[in-house]
N, C-alpha and C positions, 0 to 999 in steps of 0.2 A: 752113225745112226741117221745123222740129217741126208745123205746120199742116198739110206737108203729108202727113204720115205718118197724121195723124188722121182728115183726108179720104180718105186710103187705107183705113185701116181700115175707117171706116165705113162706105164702098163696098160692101169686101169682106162686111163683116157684114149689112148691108143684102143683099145679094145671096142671100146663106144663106137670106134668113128664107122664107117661104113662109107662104100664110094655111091651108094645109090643115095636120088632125090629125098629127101624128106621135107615135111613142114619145117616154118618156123613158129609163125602164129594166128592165130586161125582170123585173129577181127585187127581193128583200128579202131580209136576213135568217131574218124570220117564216117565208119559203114563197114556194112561185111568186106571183106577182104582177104585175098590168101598168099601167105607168102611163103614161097619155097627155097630150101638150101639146093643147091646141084653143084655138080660136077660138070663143066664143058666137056670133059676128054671121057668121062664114064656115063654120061647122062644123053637120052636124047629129048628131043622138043619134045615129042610123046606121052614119055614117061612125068618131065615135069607138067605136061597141061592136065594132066593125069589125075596127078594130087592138087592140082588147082580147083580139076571141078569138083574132086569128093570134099572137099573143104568147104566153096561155096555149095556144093548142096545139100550140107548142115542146114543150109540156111536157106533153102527152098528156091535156092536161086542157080545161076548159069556164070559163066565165066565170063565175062565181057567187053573187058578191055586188057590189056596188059599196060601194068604204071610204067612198068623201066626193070631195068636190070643192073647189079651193083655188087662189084667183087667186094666180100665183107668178110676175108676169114676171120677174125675175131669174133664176130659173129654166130658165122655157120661153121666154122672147124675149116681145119686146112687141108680135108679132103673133098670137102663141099663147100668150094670156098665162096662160090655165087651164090645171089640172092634174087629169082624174080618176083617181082609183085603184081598181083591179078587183083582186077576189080570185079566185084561180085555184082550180080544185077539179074533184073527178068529181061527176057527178051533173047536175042539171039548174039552171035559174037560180034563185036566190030575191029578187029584188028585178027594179024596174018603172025604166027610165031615165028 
């Protein structure tokens, strides 16, 4: 019975996963902010700057820095196992992806 709960699960969670970008969450403390799960080998710079600025343009704002980037599968899933983080703000971009 305990085995087969496990094989259920994992199903289930395997099912979730997807190899494409998604969020993780949309704000910080700090300030707006967007942070994104990806994939290096499924994902490209595009597709995550993507979701960076529909996230910060919740918030009437532009994408404007990028903070860093940080393998986190526990995190984001072990198919999106990266995490980058944008800094939200007016104005135009100051950094190169």
């Amino acid at each position: 019975m305990r085995m087969s709960i496990v094989a259920v699960s994992m199903v289930l969670g395997l099912g979730a996963c997807s190899t494409g970008p998604h969020p993780l969450v949309p704000d910080t403390p700090e300030g707006p902010a967007s942070y994104v799960c990806y994939s290096s080998t499924f994902s490209n710079p595009a597709e995550v700057r993507g979701i960076a600025d529909r996230q910060c343009g919740r918030s009437g704002m532009g994408v404007s820095a990028l903070i860093g980037q940080e393998w986190t599968p526990l995190r984001c899933g072990l198919i999106t196992p990266t995490v980058a983080a944008f800094r939200c703000g007016r104005g135009g971009s100051s950094y190169y992806y």
